[in-house]
C-alpha positions in Angstrom: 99.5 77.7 97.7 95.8 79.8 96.7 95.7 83.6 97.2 94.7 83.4 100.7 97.9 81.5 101.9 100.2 83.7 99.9 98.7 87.1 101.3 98.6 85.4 104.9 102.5 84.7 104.0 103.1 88.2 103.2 101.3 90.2 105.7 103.4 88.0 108.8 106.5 88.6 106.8 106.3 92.4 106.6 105.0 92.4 110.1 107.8 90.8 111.6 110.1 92.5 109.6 108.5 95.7 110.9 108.9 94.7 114.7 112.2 93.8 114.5 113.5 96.9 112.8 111.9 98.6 115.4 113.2 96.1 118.4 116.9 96.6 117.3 116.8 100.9 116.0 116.4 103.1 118.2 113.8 105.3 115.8 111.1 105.2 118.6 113.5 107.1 121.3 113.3 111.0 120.8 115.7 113.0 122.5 114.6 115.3 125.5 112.8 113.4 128.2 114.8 111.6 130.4 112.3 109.4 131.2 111.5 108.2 127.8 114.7 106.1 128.3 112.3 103.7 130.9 109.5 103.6 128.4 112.0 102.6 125.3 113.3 99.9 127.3 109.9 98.6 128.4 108.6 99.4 124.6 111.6 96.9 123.2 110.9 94.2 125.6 107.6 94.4 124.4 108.7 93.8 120.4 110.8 91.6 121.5 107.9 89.6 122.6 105.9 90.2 119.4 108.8 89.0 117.2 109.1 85.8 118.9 105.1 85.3 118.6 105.3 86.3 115.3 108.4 83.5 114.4 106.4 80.7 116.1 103.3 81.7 114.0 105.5 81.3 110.6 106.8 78.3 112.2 103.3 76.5 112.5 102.2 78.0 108.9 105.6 76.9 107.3 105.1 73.7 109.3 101.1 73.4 107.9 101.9 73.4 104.3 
């Protein structure tokens, strides 16, 4: 693997590693407003779609090489 491939390698890693920890804590959700509760649960559903972009995106580069 060149540079190129490595750094693309590492940049999708962290970033998926990044939306999960977010999809799964609850670091996001401040206490106060009870209608935060609505936007955190809209706000997950949303990483959750991100992660799974993300893992079919390593799929197809693991998948290239």
């Amino acid at each position: 693997m060149n540079n190129k491939t490595q750094l693309a390698l590492i940049l999708l890693l962290i970033s998926l590693a990044v939306s999960i920890y977010f999809c799964f804590s609850e670091a996001l959700l401040s206490g106060g407003y009870e209608l935060a509760v609505d936007g955190f649960v809209v706000a997950r559903a949303l990483m959750i779609i991100f992660t799974l972009h993300l893992l079919v995106k390593l799929g197809d580069f693991i998948k290239k090489d």
